[in-house]
SEDO-925054 format. One line per field, with one value per residue (C-alpha): residue number from 0; chain; x, y, z. Coordinates in nm, 4 decimals, decimal comma, always signed. Layout:
pos <- (NUM; ...)
unit <- (A; ...)
X <- (X; ...)
Y <- (Y; ...)
Z <- (Z; ...)
REM end
This chain:
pos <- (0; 1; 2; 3; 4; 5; 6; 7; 8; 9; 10; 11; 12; 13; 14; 15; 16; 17; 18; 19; 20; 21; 22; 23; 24; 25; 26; 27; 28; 29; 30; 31; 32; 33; 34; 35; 36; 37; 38; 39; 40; 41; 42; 43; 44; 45; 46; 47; 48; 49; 50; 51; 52; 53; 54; 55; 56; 57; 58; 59; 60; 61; 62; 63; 64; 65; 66; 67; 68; 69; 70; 71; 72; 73; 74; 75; 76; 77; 78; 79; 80; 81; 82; 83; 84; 85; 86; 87; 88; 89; 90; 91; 92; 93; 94; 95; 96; 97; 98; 99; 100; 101; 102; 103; 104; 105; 106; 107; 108; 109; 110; 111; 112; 113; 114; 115; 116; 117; 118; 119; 120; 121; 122; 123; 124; 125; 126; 127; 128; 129; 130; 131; 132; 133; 134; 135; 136; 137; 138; 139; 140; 141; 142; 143; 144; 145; 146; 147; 148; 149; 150; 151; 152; 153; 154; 155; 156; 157; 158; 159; 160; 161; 162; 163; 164; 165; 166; 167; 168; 169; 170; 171; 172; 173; 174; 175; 176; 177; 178; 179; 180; 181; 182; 183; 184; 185; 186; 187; 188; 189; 190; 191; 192; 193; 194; 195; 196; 197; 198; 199; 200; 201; 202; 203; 204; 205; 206; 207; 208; 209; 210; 211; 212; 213; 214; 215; 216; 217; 218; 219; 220; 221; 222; 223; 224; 225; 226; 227; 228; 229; 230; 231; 232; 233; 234; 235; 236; 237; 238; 239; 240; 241; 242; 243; 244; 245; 246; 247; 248; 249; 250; 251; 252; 253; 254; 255; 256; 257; 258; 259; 260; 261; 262; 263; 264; 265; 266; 267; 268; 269; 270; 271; 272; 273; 274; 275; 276; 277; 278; 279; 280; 281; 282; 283; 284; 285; 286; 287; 288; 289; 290; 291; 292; 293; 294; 295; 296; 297; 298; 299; 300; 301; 302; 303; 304; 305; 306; 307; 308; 309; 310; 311; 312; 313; 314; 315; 316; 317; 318; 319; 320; 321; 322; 323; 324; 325; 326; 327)
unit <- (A; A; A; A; A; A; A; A; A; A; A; A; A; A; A; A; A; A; A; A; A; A; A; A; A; A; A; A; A; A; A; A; A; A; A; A; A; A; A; A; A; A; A; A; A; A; A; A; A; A; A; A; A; A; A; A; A; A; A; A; A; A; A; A; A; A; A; A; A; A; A; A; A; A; A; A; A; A; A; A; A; A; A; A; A; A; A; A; A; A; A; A; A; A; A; A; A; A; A; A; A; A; A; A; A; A; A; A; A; A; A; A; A; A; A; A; A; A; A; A; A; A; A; A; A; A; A; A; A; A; A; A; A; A; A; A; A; A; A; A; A; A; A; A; A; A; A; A; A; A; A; A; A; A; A; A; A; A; A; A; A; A; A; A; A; A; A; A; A; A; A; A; A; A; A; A; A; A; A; A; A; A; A; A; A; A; A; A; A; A; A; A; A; A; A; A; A; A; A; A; A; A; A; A; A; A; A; A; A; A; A; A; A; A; A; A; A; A; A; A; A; A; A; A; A; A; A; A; A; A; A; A; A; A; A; A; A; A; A; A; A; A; A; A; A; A; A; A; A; A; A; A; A; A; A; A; A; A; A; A; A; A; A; A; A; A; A; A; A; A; A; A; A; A; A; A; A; A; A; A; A; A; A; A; A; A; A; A; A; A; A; A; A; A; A; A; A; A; A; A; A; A; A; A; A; A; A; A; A; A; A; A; A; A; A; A; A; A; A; A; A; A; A; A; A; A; A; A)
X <- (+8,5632; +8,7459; +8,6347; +8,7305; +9,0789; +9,1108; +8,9042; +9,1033; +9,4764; +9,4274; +9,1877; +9,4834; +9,7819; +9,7240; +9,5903; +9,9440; +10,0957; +9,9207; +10,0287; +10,3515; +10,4392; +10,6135; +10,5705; +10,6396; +10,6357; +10,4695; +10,6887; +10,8278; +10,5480; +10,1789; +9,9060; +9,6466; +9,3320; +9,2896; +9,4332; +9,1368; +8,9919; +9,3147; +9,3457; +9,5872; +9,8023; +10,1540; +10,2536; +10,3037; +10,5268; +10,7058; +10,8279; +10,9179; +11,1302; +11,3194; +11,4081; +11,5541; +11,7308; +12,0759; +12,0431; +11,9350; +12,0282; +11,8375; +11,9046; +11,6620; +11,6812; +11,4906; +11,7014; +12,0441; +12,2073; +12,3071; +12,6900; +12,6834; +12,4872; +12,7923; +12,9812; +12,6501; +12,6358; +12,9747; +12,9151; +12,5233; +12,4230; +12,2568; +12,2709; +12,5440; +12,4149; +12,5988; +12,5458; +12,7174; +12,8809; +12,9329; +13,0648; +12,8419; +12,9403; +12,8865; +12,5767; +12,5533; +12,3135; +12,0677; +11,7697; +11,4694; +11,3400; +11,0319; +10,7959; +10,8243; +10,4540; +10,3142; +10,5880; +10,4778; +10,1221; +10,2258; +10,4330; +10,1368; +9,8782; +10,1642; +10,2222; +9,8518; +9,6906; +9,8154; +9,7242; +9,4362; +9,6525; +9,9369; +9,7114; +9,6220; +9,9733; +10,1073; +10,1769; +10,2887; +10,5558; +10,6244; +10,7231; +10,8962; +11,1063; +11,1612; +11,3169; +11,5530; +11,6969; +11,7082; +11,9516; +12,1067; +12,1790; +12,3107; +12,5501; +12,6935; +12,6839; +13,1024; +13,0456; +12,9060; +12,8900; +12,6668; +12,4767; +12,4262; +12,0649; +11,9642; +11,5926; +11,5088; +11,1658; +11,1725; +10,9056; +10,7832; +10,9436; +10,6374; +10,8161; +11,0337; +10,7912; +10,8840; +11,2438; +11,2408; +11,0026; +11,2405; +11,5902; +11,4117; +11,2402; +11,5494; +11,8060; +12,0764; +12,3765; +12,4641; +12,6158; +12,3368; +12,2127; +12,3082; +11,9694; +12,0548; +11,7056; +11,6533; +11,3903; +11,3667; +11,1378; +11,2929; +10,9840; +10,9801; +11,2824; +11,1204; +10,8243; +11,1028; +11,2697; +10,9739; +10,8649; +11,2081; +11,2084; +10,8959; +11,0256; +11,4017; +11,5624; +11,6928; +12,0802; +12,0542; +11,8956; +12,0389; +11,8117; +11,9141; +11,7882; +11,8494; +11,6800; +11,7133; +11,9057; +12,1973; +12,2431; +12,5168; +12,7110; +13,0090; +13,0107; +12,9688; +12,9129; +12,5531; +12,4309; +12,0702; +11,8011; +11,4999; +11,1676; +10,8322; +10,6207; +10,9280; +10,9601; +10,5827; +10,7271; +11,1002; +11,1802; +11,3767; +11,3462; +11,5960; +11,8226; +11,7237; +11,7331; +12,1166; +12,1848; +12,0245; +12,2580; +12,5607; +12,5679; +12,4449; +12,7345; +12,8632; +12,7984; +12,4889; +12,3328; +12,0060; +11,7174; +11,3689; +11,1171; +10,6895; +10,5260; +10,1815; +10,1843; +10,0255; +9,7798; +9,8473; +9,5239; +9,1996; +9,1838; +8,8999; +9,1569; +9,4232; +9,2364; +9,1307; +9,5436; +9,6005; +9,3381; +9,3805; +9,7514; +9,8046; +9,6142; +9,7821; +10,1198; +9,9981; +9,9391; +10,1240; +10,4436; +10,4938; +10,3511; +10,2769; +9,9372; +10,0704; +10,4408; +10,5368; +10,8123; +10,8411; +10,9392; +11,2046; +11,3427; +11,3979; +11,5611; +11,7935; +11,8554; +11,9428; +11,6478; +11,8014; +11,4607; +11,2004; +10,9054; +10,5414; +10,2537; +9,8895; +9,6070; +9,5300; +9,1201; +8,9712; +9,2561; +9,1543; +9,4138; +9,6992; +9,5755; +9,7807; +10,0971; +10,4290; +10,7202; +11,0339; +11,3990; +11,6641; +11,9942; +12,3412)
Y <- (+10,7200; +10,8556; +10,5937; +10,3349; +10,4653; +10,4409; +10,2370; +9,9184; +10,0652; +10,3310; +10,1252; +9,8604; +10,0854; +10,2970; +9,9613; +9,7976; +10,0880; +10,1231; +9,7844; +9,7729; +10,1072; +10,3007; +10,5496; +10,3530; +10,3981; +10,1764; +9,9972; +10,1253; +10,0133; +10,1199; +10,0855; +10,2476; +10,2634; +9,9113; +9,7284; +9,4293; +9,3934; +9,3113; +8,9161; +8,9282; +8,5741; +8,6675; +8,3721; +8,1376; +8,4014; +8,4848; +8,1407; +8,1210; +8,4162; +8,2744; +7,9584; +8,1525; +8,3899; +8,2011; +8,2085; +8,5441; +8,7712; +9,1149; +9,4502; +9,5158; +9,8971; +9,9539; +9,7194; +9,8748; +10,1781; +10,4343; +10,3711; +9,9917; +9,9645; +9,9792; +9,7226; +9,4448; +9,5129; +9,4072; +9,0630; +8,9979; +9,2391; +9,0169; +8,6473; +8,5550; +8,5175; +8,3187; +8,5392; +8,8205; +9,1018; +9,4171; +9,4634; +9,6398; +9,9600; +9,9960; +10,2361; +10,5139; +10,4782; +10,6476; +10,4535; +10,5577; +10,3609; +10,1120; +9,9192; +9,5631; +9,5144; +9,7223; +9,6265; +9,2720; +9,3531; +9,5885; +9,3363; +9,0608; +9,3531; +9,3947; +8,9938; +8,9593; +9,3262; +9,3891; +9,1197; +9,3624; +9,6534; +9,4227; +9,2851; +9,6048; +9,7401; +9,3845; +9,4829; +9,8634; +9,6731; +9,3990; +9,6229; +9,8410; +9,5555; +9,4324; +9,7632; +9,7787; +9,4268; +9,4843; +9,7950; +9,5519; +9,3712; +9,6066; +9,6894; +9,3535; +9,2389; +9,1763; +8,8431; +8,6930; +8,9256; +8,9602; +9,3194; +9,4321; +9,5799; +9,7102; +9,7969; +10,0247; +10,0048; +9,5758; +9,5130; +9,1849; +9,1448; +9,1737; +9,2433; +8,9196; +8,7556; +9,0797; +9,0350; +8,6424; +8,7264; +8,9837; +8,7555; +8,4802; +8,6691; +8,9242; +8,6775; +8,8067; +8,5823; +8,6007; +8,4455; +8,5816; +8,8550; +9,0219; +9,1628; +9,3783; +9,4809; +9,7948; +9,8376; +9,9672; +9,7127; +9,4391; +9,1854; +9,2285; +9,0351; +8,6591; +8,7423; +8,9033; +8,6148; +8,3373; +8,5614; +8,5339; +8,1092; +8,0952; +8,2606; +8,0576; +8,4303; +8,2893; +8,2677; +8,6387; +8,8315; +8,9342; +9,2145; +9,4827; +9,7196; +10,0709; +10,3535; +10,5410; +10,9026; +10,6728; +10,3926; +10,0993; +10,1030; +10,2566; +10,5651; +10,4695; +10,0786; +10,0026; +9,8638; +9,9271; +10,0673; +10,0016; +10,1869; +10,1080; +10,3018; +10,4036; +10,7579; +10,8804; +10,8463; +10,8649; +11,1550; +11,3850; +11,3081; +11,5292; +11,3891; +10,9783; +11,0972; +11,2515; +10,9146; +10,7094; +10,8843; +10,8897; +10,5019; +10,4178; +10,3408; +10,6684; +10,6241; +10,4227; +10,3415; +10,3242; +10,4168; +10,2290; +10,3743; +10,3062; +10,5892; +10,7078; +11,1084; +11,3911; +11,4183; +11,6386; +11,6440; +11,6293; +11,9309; +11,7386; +11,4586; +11,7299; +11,8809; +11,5549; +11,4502; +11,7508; +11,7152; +11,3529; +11,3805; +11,4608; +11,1482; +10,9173; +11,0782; +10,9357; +10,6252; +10,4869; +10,5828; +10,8870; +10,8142; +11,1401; +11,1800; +11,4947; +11,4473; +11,5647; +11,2802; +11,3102; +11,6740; +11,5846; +11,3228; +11,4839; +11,7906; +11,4961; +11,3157; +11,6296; +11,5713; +11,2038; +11,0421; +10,8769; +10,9639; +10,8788; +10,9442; +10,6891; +10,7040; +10,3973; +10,3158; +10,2679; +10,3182; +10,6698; +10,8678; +10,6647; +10,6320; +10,8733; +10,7337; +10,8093; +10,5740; +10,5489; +10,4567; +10,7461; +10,6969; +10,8605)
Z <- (+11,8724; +12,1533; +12,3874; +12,1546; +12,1118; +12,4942; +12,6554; +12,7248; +12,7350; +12,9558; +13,2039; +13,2279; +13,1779; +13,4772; +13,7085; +13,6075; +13,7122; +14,0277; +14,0955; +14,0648; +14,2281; +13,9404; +13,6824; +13,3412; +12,9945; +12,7229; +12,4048; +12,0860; +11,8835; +11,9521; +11,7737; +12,0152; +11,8146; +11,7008; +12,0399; +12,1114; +12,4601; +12,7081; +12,7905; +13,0217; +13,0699; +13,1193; +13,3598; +13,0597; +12,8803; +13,1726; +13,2530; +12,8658; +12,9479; +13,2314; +13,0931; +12,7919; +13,0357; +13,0161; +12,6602; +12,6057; +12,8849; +12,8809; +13,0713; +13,3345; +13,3583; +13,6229; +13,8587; +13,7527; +13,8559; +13,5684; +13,6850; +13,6638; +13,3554; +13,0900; +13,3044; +13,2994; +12,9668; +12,8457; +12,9851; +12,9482; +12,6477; +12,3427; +12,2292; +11,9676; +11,5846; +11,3658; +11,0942; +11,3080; +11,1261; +11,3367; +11,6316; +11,8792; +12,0563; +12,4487; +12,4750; +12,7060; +13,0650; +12,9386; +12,8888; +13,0858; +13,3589; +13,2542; +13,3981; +13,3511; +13,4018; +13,0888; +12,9209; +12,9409; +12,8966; +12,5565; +12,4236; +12,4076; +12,2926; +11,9934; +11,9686; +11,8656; +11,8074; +11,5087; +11,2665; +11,0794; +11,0659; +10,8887; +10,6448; +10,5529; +10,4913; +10,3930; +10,0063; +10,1203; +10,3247; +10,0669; +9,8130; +10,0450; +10,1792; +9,8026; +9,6807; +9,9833; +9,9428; +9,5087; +9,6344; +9,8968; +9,6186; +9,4001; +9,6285; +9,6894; +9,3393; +9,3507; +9,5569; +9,8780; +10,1645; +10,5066; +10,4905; +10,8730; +10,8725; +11,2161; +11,2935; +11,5409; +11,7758; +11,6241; +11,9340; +11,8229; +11,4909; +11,2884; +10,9727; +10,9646; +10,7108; +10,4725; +10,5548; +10,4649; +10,1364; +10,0066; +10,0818; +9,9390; +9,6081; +9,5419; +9,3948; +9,6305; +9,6545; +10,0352; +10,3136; +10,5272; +10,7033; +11,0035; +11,1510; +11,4792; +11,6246; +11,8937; +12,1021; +12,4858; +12,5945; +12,7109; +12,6963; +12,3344; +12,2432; +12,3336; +12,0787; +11,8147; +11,8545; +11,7756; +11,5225; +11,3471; +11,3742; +11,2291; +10,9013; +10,9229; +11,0388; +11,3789; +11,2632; +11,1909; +11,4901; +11,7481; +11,9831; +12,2115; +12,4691; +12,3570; +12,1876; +11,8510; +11,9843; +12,1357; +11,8972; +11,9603; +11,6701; +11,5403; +11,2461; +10,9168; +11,0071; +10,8586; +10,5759; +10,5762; +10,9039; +10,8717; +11,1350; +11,0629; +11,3169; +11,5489; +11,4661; +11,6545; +11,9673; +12,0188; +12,2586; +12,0253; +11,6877; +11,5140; +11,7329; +11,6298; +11,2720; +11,2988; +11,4904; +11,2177; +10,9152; +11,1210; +11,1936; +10,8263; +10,5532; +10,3339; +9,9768; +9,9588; +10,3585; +10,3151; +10,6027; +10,5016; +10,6806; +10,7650; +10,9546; +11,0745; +11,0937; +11,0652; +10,7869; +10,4869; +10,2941; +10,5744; +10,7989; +10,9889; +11,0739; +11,1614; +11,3790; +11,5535; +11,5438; +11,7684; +11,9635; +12,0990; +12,0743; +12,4778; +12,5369; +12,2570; +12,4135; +12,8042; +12,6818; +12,4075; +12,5647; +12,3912; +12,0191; +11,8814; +11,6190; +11,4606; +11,3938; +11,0602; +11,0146; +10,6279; +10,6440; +10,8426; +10,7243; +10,3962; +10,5920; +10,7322; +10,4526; +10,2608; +10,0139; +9,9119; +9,9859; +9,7718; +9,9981; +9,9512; +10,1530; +10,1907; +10,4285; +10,4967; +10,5050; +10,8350; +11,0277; +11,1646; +11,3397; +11,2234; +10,9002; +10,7530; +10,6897; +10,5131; +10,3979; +10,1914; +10,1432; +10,2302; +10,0969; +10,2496)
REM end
C-alpha cells in the first residue's frame, strides 16, 4: 500500500525537481493515493497557456522579487469577470517560491486523476453545494443581487459542475455570481478556467495566485467560501481559518467546507495516518494525513457549524473525511 501511495509522484516529483534546479512545492489540491501512472505531455498545455497569457496574466513567483511583486500585481493580477462584484485587495509578497515544472505536472495529475474520487463524493458534494446556495438564497430573497463566493485551493475547478447544478436547481433569482478562486499554483488557472466553460460559469470566475493565511479581500466583504480538500496542507491552519471568518460577511457568511482528516473511529487507520504523514507531507506539498480540521473549525467558528464526518470506501488514508457549512 505504501508503494502504491508513492510510487509514481515521488519518482517524478523529485526528477522534475532535479531538472529544473529548485526546491518546489506541489498544488493546493492532492490526492496522493489514487494519482494514475504519470503521462507527461505538457507542451500542448503550455502553448495553450501562452496564447491565453494576454488574456489572463498570472504571477510567476519564482521570477519576481518580494519588493516588486505588489507593483506587477496592480497591473497584471486576474482577468476581468463580468459578473464582478468585489473589489480585490493587494496581497502581501508572501507566497512561497514554486516550481513551475511540478506545478505543471500536478495540475494535469489533478485535471484527470480525480475522476473516481469525484464520483465517489459526487452526491456528498451535491447536497453540500445545494444547502449553501438554498442559504444563498435566503439571504438575497429582497431582489436580484450578485453573491461574491471565493474558493480557496480551486486547482482545476473540479467543483464547477456542483456550482452550476445548485444555481441552476435552487430557484435563486440572480444577476449572477461572482466566483473569485485562490490557489498558489499558477498552472491551475487554464484548467479552472475550461472547467468553468464547460458548465456556462465563465462570466463569473475570475482566479488568483495567493494562499488561504493572506487572503485578497477586504473585512467583512464575502458572501460565501467554499474549501474542499484545502485545509490538509496550508502552512498554518489556525491562521487560514481566522483569515477565512474575518473576510466572510457578519451576520450570515457562510464557509462550506470538504476535508480528508484524521480518522475518528479506526485506530488501525490512525496509526497508519501518522505514520505515512512525513511522506504525504514531502510530496503532496504539505497535505497532512492526520489533521484534525473539524475540531478546529468548530473552535473557529465558535461552535456555529453543522459538521459531519464519512469515511469514504476504498479511499484509504484519505478516506476519512469531514464537511459542513460554518456560519459567522
Amino acid at each position: 500500500m505504501m508503494t502504491k501511495m508513492v510510487r509514481y509522484p515521488l519518482i517524478f516529483i523529485i526528477a522534475a525537481l532535479l531538472l529544473e534546479g529548485t526546491t518546489g512545492f506541489l498544488s493546493t489540491q492532492r490526492i496522493l493515493p489514487h494519482l494514475p501512472t504519470l503521462n507527461v505531455n505538457l507542451q500542448a498545455r503550455h502553448q495553450h497557456n501562452e496564447e491565453h497569457e494576454d488574456a489572463k496574466p498570472s504571477i510567476h513567483r519564482r521570477s519576481l522579487l518580494a519588493s516588486t511583486f505588489a507593483a506587477a500585481y496592480s497591473s497584471c493580477f486576474l482577468p476581468s469577470s463580468a459578473n464582478a462584484a468585489i473589489e480585490l485587495a493587494t496581497p502581501s509578497a508572501k507566497l512561497r517560491p514554486r516550481s513551475k515544472l511540478v506545478d505543471s505536472i500536478f495540475a494535469q495529475q489533478m485535471a484527470t486523476g480525480m475522476v473516481e474520487y469525484e464520483k465517489e463524493v459526487e452526491q456528498y458534494k451535491t447536497d453540500l453545494f445545494q444547502k449553501l446556495f438554498n442559504s444563498l438564497a435566503n439571504e438575497n430573497s429582497d431582489g436580484p443581487s450578485i453573491p461574491v463566493i471565493v474558493e480557496v485551493g480551486m486547482g482545476t475547478f473540479p467543483n464547477a459542475k456542483y456550482y452550476a447544478q445548485a444555481l441552476s436547481s435552487s430557484g435563486i433569482q440572480l444577476k449572477g455570481l461572482d466566483i473569485v478562486g485562490v490557489d498558489p499554483n499558477s498552472v491551475m488557472s487554464s484548467y479552472a478556467h475550461d472547467n468553468a466553460r464547460l458548465y456556462g460559469l465563465s462570466s463569473s470566475l475570475r482566479t488568483v495566485n495567493g494562499v488561504a493565511e493572506d487572503l485578497p479581500f477586504e473585512d467583512g466583504s464575502v458572501d460565501a467560501l467554499v474549501t474542499t480538500l484545502t485545509l490538509c496542507s496550508v502552512v498554518d491552519q489556525t491562521k487560514a481559518l481566522s483569515e477565512i471568518r474575518r473576510v466572510l460577511k457578519p451576520n450570515g457568511g457562510m464557509f462550506m467546507f470538504w476535508e480528508h482528516v484524521l480518522s475518528e473511529d479506526d485506530e488501525n487507520l490512525t496509526l497508519q495516518q501518522n505514520l505515512l504523514n512525513p511522506i504525504q507531507t514531502f510530496s503532496a506539498d504539505g497535505c497532512h494525513l492526520n489533521r484534525r480540521t473539524g475540531v478546529n473549525i468548530q473552535k473557529a467558528f465558535d461552535g456555529k457549524v453543522d459538521l459531519n464526518y464519512v469515511t469514504l470506501k476504498d479511499k484509504w488514508v484519505i478516506g476519512p473525511t469531514t464537511f459542513g457549512i460554518a456560519t459567522v
